[in-house]
C-alpha positions in Angstrom: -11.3 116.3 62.0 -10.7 117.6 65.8 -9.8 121.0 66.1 -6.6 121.6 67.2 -6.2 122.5 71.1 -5.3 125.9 71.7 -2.8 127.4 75.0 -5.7 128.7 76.8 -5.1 131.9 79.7 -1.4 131.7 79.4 -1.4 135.2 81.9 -3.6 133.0 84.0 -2.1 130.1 84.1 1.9 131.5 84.2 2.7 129.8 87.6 1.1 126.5 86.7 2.3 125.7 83.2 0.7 125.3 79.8 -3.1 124.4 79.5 -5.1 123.8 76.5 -8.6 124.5 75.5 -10.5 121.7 73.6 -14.0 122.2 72.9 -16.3 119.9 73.6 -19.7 120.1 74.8 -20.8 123.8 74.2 -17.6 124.4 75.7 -14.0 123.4 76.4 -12.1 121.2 78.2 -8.8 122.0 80.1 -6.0 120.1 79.4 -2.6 119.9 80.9 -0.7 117.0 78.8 -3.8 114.1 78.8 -5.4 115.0 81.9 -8.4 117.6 82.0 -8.3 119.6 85.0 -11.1 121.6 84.2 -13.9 123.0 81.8 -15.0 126.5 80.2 -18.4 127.1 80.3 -20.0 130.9 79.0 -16.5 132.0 80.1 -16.4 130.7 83.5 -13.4 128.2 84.6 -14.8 125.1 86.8 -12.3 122.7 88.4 -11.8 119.0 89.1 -12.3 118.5 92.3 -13.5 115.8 94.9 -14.7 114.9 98.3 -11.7 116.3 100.0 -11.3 119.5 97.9 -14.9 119.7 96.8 -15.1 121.3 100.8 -12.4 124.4 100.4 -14.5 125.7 96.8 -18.1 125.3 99.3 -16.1 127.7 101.5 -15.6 130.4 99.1 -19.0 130.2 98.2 -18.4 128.4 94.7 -20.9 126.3 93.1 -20.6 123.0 90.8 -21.3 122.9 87.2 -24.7 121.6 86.6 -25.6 119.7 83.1 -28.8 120.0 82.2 -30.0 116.8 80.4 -33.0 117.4 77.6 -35.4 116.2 80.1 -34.6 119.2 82.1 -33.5 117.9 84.8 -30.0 119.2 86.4 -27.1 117.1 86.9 -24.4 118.1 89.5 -20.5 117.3 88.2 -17.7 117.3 89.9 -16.4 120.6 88.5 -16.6 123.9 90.6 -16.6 127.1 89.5 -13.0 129.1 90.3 -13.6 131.3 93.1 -13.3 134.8 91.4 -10.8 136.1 93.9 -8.3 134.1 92.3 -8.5 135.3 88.9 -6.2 138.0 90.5 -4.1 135.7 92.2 -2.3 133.6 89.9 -0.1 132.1 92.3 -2.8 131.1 95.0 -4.8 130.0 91.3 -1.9 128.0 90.3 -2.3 125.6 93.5 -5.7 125.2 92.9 -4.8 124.2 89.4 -2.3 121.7 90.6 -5.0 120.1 93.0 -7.4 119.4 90.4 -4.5 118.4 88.3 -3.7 115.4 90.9 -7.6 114.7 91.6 -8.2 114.2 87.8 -5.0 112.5 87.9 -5.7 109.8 89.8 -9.3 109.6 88.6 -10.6 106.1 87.2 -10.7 107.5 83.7 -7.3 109.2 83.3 -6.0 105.3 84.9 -7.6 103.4 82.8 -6.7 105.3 79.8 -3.2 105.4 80.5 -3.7 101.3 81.2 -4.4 100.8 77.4 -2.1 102.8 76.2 0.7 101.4 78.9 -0.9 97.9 77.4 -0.4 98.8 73.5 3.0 100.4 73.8 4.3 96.8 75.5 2.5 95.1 72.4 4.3 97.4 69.7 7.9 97.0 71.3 7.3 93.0 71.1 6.5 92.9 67.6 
């Protein structure tokens, strides 16, 4: 049975909206409806990001989240850390939020999951 998600940082995340904490791999995911915009890791929030916003975290000095496979070697994702700056700034934090929001939104995974469901939804009205 999945635990259920929990509102995660609701003083953090006022002027963005709800997001929810799932754990998953020795952290959590962060959810806003089905999309993940981010991940908890030892207490530290990384972003979604990519090629075009990837730049503005690299400014501030922020580095990606790094998996570590058993092998040792280090895997760079496409999650970087939240510049700590805007842990006080909620508002400036909440436009972050909403640019990983539309970067994992329009990410190949998110898509194609919302493909099948889009797919079985038509199958269930026809029946």
């Amino acid at each position: 049975m999945r635990a259920e998600a929990q509102p995660y940082r609701p003083d953090l995340f006022q002027y963005f909206g709800t997001v929810y904490a799932r754990r998953m791999f020795g952290g959590a995911g962060l959810f806003s409806g089905d999309v993940m915009v981010g991940i908890v890791i030892d207490e530290f929030i990384y972003l979604k990001t990519d090629e075009n916003t990837r730049k503005d975290f690299i400014a501030e000095g922020a580095g990606p989240f790094v998996y570590h496979k058993r092998t040792g070697e280090g895997v760079s994702m496409s999650y970087y850390e939240l510049p700590e700056r805007l842990y006080d700034e909620p508002e400036e934090f909440a436009e972050w939020v909403r640019r990983a929001y539309a970067v994992a939104e329009n990410s190949p995974t998110v898509r194609r999951k919302r493909s099948i469901v889009k797919s079985a939804r038509k199958k269930f009205t026809r029946a």
